[in-house]
Z-matrix of the N, CA and C atoms (Angstrom, degrees):
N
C 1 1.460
C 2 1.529 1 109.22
N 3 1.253 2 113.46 1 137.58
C 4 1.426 3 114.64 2 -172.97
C 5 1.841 4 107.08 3 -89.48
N 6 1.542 5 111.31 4 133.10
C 7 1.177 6 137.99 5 -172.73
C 8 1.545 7 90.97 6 -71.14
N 9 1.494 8 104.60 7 141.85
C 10 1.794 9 124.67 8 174.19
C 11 1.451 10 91.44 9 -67.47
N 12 1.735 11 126.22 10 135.78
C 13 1.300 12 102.51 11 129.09
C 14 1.332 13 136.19 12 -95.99
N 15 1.601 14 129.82 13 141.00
C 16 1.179 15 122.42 14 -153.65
C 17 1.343 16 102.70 15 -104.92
N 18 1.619 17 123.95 16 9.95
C 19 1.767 18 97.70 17 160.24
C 20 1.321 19 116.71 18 -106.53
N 21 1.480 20 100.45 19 53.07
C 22 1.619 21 96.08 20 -179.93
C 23 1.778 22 87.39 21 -142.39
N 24 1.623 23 126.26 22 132.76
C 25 1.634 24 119.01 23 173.82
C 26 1.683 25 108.94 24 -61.70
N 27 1.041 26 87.92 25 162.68
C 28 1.890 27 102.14 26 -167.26
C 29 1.544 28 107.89 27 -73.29
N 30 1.695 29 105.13 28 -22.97
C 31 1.632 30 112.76 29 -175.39
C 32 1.658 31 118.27 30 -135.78
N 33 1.112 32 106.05 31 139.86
C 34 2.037 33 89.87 32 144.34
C 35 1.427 34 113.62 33 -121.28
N 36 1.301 35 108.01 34 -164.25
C 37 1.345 36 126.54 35 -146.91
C 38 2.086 37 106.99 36 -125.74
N 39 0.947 38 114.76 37 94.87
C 40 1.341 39 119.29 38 167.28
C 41 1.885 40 117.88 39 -105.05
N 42 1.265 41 102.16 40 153.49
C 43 1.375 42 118.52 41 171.70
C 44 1.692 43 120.94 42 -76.98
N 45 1.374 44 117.90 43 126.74
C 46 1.038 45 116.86 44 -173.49
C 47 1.276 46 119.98 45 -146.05
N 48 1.245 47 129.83 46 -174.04
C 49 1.529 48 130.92 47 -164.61
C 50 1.619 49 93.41 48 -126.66
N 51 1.195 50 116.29 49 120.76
C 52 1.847 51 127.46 50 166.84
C 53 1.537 52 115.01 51 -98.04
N 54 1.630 53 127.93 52 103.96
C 55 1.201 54 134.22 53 -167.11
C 56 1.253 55 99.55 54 -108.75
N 57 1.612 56 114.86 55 126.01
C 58 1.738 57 125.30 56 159.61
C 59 1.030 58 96.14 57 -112.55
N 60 1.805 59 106.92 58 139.27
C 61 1.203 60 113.48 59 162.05
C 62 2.197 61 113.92 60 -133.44
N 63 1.357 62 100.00 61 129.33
C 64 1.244 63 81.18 62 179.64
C 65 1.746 64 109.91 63 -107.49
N 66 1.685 65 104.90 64 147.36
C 67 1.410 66 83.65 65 -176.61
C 68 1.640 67 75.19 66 -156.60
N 69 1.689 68 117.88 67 178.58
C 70 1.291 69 139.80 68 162.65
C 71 1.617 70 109.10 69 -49.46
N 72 1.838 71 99.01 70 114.16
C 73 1.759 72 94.32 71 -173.94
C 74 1.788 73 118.94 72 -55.27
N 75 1.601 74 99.16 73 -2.27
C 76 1.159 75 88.50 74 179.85
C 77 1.923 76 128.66 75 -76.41
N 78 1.704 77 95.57 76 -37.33
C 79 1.272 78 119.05 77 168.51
C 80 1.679 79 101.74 78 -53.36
N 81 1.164 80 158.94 79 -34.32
C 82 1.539 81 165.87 80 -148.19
C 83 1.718 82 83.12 81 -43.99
N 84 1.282 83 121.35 82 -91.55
C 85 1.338 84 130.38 83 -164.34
C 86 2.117 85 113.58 84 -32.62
N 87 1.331 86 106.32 85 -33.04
C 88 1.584 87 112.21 86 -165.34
C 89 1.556 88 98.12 87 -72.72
N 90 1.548 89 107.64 88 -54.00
C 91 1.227 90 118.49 89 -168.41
C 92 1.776 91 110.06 90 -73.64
N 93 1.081 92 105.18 91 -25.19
C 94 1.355 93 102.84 92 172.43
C 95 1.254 94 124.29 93 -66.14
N 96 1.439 95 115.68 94 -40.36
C 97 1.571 96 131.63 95 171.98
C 98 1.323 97 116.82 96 -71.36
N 99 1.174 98 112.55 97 -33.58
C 100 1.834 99 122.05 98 177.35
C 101 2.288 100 88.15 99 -72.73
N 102 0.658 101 94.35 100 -56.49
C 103 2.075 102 80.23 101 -177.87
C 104 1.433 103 115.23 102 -54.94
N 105 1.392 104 112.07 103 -45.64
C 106 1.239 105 133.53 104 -157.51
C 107 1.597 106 102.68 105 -69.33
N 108 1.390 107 116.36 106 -30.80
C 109 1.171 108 131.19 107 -172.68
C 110 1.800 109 122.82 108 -83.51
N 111 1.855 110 105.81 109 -22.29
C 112 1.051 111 114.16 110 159.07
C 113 2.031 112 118.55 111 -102.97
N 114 1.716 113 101.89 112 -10.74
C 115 1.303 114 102.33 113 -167.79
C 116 1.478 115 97.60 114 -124.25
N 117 1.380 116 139.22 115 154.43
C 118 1.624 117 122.96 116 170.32
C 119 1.577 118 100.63 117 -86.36
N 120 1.388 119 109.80 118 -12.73
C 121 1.605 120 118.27 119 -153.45
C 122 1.830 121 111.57 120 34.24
N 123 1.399 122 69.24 121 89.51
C 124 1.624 123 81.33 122 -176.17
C 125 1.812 124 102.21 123 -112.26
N 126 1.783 125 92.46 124 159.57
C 127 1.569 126 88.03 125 176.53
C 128 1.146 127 99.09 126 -167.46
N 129 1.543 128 112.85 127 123.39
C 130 1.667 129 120.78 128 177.76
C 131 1.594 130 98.97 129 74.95
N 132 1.356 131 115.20 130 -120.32
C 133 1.512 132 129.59 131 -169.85
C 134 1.480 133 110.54 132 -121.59
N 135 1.621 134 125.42 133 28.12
C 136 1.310 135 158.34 134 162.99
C 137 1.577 136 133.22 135 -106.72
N 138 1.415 137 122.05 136 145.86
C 139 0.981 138 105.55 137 178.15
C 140 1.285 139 111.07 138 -145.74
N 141 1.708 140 163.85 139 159.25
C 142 0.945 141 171.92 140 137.58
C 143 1.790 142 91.05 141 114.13
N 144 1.125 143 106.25 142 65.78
C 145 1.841 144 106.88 143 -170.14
C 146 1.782 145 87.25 144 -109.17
N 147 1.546 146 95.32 145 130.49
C 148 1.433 147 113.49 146 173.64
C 149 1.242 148 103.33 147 -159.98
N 150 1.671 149 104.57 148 173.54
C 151 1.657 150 117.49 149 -177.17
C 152 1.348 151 101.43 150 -135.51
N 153 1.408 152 120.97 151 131.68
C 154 1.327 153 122.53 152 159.64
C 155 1.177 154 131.96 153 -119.19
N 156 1.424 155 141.85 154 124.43
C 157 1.100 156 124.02 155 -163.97
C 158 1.382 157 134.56 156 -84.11
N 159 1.209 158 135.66 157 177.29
C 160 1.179 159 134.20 158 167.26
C 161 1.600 160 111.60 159 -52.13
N 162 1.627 161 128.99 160 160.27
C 163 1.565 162 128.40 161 -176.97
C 164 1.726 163 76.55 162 -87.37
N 165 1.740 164 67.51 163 134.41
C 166 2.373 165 102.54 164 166.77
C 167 1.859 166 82.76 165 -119.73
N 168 1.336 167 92.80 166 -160.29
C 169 1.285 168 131.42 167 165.50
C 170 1.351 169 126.83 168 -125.60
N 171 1.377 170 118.90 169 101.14
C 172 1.657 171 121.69 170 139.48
C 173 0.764 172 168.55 171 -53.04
N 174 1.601 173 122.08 172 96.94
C 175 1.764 174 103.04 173 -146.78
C 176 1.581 175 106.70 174 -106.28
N 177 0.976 176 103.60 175 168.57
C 178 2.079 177 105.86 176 170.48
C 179 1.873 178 91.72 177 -172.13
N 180 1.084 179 81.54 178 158.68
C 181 1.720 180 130.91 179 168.16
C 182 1.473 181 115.23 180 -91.89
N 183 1.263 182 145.90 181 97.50
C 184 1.681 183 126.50 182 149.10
C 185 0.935 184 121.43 183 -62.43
N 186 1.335 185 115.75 184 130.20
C 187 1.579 186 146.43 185 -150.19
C 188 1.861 187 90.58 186 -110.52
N 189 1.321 188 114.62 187 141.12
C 190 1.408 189 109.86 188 161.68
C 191 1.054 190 129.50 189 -70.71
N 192 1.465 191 138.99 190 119.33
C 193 1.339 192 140.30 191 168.84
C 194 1.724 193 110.34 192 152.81
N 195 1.732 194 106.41 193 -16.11
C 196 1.387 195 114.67 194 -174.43
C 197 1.437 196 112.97 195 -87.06
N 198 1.181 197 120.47 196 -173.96
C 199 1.662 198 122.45 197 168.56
C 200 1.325 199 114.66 198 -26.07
N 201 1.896 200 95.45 199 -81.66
C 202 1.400 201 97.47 200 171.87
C 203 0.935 202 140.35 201 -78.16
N 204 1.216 203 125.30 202 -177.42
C 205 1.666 204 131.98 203 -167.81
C 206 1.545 205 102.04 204 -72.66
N 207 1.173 206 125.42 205 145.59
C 208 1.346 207 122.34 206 163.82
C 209 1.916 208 133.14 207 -49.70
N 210 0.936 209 124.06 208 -179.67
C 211 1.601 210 92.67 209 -156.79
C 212 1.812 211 79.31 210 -168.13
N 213 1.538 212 110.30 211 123.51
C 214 1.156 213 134.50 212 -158.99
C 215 1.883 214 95.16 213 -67.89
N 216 1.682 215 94.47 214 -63.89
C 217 2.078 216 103.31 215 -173.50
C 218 1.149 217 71.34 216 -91.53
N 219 2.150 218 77.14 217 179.18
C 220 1.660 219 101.23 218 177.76
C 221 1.900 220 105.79 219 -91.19
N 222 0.961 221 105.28 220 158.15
C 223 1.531 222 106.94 221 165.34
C 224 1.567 223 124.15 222 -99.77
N 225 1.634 224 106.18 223 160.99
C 226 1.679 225 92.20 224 -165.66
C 227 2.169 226 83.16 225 -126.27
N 228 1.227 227 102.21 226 145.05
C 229 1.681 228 113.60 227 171.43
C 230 1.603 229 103.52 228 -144.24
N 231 1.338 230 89.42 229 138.44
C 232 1.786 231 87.61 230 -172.68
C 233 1.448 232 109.72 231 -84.54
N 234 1.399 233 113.23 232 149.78
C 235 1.565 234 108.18 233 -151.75
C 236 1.688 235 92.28 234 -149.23
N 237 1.208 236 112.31 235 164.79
C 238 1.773 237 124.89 236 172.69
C 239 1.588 238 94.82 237 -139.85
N 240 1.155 239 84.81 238 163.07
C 241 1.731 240 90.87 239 -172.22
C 242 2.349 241 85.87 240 -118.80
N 243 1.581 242 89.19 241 134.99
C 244 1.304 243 96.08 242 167.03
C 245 1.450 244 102.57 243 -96.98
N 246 1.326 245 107.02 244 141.20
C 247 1.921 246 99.86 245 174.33
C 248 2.217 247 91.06 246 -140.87
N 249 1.323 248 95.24 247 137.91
C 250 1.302 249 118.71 248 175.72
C 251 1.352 250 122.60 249 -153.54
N 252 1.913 251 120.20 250 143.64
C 253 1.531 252 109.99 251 168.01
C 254 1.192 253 125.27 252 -61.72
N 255 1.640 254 114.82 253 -169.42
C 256 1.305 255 106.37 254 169.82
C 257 1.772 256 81.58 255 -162.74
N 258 1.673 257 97.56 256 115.71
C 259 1.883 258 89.76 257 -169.35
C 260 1.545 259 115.56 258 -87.39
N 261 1.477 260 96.02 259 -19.27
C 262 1.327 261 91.52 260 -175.93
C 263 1.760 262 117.45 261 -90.47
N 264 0.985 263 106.54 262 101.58
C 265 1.584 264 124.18 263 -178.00
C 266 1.428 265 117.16 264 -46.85
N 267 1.355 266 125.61 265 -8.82
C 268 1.374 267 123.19 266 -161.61
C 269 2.240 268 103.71 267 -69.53
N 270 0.732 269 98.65 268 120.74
C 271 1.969 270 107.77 269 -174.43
C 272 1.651 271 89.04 270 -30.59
N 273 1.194 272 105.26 271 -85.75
C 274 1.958 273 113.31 272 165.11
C 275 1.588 274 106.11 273 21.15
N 276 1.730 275 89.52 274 -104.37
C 277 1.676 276 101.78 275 169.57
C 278 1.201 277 132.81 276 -45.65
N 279 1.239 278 117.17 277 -32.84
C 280 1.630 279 105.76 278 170.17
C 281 1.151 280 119.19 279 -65.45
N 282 1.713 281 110.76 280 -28.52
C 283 1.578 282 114.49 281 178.47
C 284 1.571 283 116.09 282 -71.50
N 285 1.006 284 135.45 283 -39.89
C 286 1.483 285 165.45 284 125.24
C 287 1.923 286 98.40 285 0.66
N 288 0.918 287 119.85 286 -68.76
C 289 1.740 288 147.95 287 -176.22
C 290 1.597 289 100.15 288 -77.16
N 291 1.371 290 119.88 289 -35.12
C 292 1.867 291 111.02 290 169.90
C 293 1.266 292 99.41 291 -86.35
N 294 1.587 293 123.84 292 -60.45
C 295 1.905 294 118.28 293 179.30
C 296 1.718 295 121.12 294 -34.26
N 297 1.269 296 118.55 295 -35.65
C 298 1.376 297 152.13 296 169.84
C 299 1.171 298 92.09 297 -52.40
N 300 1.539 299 143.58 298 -75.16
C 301 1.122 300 149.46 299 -152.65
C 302 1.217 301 92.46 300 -90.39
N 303 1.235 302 157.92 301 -45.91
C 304 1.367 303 153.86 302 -168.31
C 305 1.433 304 127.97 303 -61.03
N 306 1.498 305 87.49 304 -42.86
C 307 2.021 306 115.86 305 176.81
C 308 1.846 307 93.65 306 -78.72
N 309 1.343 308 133.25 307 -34.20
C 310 1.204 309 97.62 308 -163.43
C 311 1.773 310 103.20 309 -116.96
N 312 1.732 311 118.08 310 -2.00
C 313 1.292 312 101.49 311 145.27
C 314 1.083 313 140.72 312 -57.58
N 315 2.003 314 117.60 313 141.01
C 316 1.416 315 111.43 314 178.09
C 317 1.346 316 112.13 315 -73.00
N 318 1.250 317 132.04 316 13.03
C 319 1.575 318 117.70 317 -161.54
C 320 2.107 319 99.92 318 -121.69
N 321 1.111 320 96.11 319 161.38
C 322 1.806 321 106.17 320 -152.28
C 323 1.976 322 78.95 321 -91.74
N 324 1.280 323 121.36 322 -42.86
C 325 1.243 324 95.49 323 158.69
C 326 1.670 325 136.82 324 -145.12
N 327 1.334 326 114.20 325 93.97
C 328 1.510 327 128.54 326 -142.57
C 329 1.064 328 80.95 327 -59.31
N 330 2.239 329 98.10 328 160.71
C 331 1.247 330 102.80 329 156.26
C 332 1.399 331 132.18 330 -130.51
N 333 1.547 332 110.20 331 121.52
C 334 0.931 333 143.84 332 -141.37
C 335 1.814 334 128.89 333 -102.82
N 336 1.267 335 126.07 334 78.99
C 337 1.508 336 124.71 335 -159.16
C 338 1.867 337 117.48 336 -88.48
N 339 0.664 338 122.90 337 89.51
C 340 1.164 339 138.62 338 177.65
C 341 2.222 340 112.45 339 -61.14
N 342 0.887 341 125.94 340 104.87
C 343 1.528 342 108.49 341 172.76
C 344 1.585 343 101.21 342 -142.97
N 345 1.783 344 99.93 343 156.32
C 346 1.520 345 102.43 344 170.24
C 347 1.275 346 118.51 345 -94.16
N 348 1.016 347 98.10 346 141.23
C 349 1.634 348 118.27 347 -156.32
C 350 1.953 349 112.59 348 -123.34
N 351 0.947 350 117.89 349 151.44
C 352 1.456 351 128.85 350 171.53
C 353 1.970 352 106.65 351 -111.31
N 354 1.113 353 84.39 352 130.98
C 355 1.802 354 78.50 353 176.13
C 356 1.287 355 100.82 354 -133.74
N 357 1.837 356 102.63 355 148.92
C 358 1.518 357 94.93 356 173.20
C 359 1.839 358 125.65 357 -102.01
N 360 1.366 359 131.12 358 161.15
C 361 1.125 360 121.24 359 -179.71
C 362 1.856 361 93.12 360 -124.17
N 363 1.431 362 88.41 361 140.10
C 364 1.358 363 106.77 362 153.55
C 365 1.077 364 117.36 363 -68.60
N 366 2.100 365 100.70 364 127.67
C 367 1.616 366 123.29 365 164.24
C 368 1.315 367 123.69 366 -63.31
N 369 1.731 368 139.05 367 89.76
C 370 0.966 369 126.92 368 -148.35
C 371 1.762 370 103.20 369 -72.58
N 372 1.553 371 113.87 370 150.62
C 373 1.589 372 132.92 371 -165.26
C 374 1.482 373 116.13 372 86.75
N 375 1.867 374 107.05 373 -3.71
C 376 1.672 375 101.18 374 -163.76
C 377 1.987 376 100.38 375 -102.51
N 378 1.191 377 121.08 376 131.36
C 379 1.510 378 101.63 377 158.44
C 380 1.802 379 81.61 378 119.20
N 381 1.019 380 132.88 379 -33.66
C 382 2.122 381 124.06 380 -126.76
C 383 1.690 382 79.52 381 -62.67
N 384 1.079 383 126.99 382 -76.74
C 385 1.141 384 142.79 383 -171.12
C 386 1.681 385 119.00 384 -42.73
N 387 0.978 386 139.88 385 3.28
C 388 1.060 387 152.50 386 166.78
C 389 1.315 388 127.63 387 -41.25
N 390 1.703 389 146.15 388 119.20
C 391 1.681 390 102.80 389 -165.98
C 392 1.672 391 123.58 390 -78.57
N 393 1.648 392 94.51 391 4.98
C 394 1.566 393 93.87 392 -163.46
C 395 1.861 394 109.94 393 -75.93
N 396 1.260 395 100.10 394 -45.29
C 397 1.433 396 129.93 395 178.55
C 398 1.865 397 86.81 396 -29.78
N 399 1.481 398 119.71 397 135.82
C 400 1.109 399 118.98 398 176.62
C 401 1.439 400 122.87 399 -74.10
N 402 1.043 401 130.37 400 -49.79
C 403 1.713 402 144.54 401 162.55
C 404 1.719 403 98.63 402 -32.31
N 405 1.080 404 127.98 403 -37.44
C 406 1.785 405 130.31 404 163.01
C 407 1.997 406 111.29 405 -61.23
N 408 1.157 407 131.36 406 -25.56
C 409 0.675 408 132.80 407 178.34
C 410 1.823 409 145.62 408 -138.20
N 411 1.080 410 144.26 409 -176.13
C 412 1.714 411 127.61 410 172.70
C 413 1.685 412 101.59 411 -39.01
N 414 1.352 413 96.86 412 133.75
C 415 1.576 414 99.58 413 -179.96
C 416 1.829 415 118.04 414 -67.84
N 417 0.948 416 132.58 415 135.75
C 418 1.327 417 126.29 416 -174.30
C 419 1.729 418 99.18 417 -97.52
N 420 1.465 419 90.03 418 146.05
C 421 1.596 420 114.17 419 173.11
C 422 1.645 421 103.98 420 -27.46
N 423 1.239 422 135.86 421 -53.38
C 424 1.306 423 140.99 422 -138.35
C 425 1.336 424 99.37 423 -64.49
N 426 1.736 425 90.10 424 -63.16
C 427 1.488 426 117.85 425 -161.07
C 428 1.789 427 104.38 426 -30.40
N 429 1.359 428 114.17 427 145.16
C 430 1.624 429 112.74 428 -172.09
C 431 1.913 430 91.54 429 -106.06
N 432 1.846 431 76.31 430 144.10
C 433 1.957 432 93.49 431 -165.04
C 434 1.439 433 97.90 432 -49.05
N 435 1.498 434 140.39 433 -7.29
C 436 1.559 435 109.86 434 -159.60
C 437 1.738 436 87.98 435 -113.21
N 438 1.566 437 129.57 436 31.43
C 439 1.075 438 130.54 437 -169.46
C 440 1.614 439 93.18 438 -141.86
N 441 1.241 440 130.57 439 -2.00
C 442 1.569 441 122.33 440 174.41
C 443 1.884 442 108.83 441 -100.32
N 444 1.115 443 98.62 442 147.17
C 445 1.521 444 109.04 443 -176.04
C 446 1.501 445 114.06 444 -46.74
């Protein structure tokens, strides 16, 4: 097992783009492939890295002037929010990575959070040895079979 070296920090610090998206958990797979297809969402020595959440509830009102008809109460649809980076900062690609999300949401107007973000990357040789790091210790449930010893 390779020894940490400790005069070097474990991370740095890059600029990045933080995307939430909430939509019907069913849509998860469309919208994922429509990003995935302009972004690898890659990170560190990974790639197609995302988070989805557990089903909440979404509510809205139709407002007059949209697709649909206006709509007296609000309505509730159960929804997960996808959230992923986007490292490459160039305006371009992010626009590229929202159109992506736009074309393959079902909704006339998704909603969509955009923020700037700092992300960190692992210093490769720094940390390996650590006891928390799982490969240091009893393998946990999570860990995926083609990642256990």
């Amino acid at each position: 097992m390779p020894q940490t070296d400790t005069t070097k920090p474990a991370f740095t610090l890059h600029p990045a783009f933080h995307v939430t998206v909430q939509r019907p958990e069913a849509h998860l797979p469309e919208v994922l492939e429509a990003v995935q297809a302009v972004d690898p969402l890659t990170y560190g020595f990974y790639d197609q890295v995302s988070f989805a959440t557990t089903p909440g509830v979404q509510r809205f009102r139709s407002c007059p002037g949209g697709r649909n008809p206006a709509s007296e109460t609000a309505m509730q649809v159960p929804c997960t929010e996808l959230s992923f980076a986007v490292l490459d900062t160039d305006p371009a690609h992010l626009n590229q990575v929202l159109q992506a999300i736009f074309d393959s949401h079902p909704y006339e107007e998704p909603v969509i959070f955009v923020t700037q973000a700092t992300y960190t990357r692992h210093v490769p040789g720094t940390g390996l040895d650590a006891p928390a790091k799982f490969w240091n210790r009893d393998t946990p449930d999570w860990v995926p079979a083609t990642h256990r010893d």
